[in-house]
N, C-alpha and C positions, 0 to 999 in steps of 0.2 A: 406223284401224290405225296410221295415221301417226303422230297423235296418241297413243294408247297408248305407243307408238315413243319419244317426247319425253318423256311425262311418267317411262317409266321410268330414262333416261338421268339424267333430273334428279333425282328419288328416289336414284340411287346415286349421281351425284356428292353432293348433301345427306351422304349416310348417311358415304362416304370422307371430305369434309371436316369433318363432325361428329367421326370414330375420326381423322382426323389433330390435330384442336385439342383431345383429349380425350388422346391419345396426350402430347401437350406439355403440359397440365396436369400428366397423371402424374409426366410427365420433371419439370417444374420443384420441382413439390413435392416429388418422391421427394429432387428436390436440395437441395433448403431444409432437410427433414428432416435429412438426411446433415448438413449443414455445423451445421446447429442439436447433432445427436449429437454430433459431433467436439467445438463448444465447450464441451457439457458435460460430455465424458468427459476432455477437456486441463484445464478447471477442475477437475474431481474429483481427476485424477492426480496432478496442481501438488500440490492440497490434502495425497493420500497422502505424496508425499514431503517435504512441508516436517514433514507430521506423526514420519514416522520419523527426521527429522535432530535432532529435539526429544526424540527417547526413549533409553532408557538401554543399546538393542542400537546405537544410530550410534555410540556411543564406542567398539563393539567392530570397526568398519568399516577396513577398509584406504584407504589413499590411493585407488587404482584404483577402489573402490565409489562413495567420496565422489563421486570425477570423476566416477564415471558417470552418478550420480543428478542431480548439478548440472545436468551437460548436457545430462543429457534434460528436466531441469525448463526449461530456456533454449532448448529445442526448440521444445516445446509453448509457452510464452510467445509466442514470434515468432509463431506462429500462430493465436493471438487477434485477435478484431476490436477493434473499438473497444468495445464495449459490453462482453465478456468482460474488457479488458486491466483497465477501468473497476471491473466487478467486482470482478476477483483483488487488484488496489492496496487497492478498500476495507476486502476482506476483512483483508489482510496488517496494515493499520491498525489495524484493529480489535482483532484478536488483539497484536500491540503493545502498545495502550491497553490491554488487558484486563490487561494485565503492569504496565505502568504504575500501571495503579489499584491492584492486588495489593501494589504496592512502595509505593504512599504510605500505605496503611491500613495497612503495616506500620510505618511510619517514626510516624503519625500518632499512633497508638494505644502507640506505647512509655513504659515510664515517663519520666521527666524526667530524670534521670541519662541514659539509655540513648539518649534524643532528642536531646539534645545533639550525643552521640558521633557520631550517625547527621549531626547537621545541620551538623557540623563537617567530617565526611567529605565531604558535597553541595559545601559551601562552597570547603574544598582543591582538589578539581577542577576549578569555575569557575574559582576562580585562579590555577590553575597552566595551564588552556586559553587563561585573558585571557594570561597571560605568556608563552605560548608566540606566541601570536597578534601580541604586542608584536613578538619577538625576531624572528618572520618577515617582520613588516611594516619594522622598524628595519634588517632585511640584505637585502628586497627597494628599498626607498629609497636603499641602501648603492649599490646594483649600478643604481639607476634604471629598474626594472621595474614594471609598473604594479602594486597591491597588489590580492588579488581579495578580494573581499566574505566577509564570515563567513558559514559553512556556516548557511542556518535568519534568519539576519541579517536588519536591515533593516523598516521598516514593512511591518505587512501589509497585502494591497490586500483588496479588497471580496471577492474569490474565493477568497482564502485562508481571510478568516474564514468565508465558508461551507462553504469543502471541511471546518477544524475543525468546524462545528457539524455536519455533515453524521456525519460520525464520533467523534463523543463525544456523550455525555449530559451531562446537567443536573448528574448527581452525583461525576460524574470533574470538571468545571471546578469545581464545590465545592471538591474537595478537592483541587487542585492550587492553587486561590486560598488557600487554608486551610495549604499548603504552602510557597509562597512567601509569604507574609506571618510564617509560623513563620522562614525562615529568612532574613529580613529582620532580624525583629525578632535573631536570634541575631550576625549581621552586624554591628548596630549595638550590640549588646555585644562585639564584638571590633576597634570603629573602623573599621569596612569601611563603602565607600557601599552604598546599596540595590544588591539585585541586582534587573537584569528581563529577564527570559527570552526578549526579543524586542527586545530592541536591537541595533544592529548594532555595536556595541563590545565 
């Protein structure tokens, strides 16, 4: 009887401790799921609103709309993990470069009268950002302040040119090698040195 007595004490504690560590499985994963949902409904939302700032009803938004869209998209942000923030940057890139490549097929494919126009436009602005970059570095030396590095400037390290390959293709660096070398070549018919898009000058 004793024994009966024992083994069924031990049967129920078994079965409570079995419904307590089966209770915290629940718990954890119901939690994992939850935080798993959240990153992807803040990813999705991020997405919604960068999508409507891009459409032709935001130009009809008030100041107050703007704000508030930003802010909630700066909300959701903050509250990414590392793999989600990881995502959103590369998606944001992407769509970028997808703009990017849009503008050089158009630049690339114009007639030659009209490529000119376009390459001489690219060109004015490099020059007039070098000379800007002069004048702020010439009035920071003025005052003896330390000069800070060109925005993008600079060698790239080994992780830079991965994160590039990571987010470009084979046919975007095509045609951006294909671009800078067009507008090289128009450069050095205007007495200009080479331009390159990755110097820190």
């Amino acid at each position: 009887m004793e024994t009966q007595t024992t083994n069924s004490i031990s049967k129920s504690r078994s079965r409570y401790i079995a419904t307590f560590l089966l209770l915290i499985l629940l718990l954890y994963f119901g939690y994992s799921s939850t935080k798993w949902y959240w990153q992807r409904s803040a990813l999705n939302e991020i997405a919604t609103i960068q999508e409507a700032f891009q459409g032709e009803k935001a130009r009809e938004w008030s100041k107050e709309e703007k704000k508030s869209s930003y802010e909630r998209m700066q909300y959701l942000e903050k509250g990414l993990n590392k793999e989600s923030k990881k995502e959103l940057t590369d998606r944001n890139s992407r769509a970028g470069l997808k703009k990017l490549e849009v503008e050089f097929d158009r630049i690339l494919h114009l007639e030659q009268k009209d490529k000119v126009i376009e390459l001489d436009k690219w060109i004015d602005r490099e020059e007039k950002s070098k000379q800007d970059r002069e004048n702020q570095q010439a009035l920071l030396r003025k005052q003896g302040k330390t000069i800070p590095p060109k925005n993008g400037g600079g060698p790239l390290s080994n992780q830079d040119l991965s994160n590039i390959l990571d987010v470009t293709t084979p046919e975007l660096r095509a045609k951006f090698h294909q671009l800078v070398k067009e507008i090289n070549q128009r450069r050095q018919g205007r007495k200009l040195p080479p331009w390159n898009p990755f110097s820190s000058e």
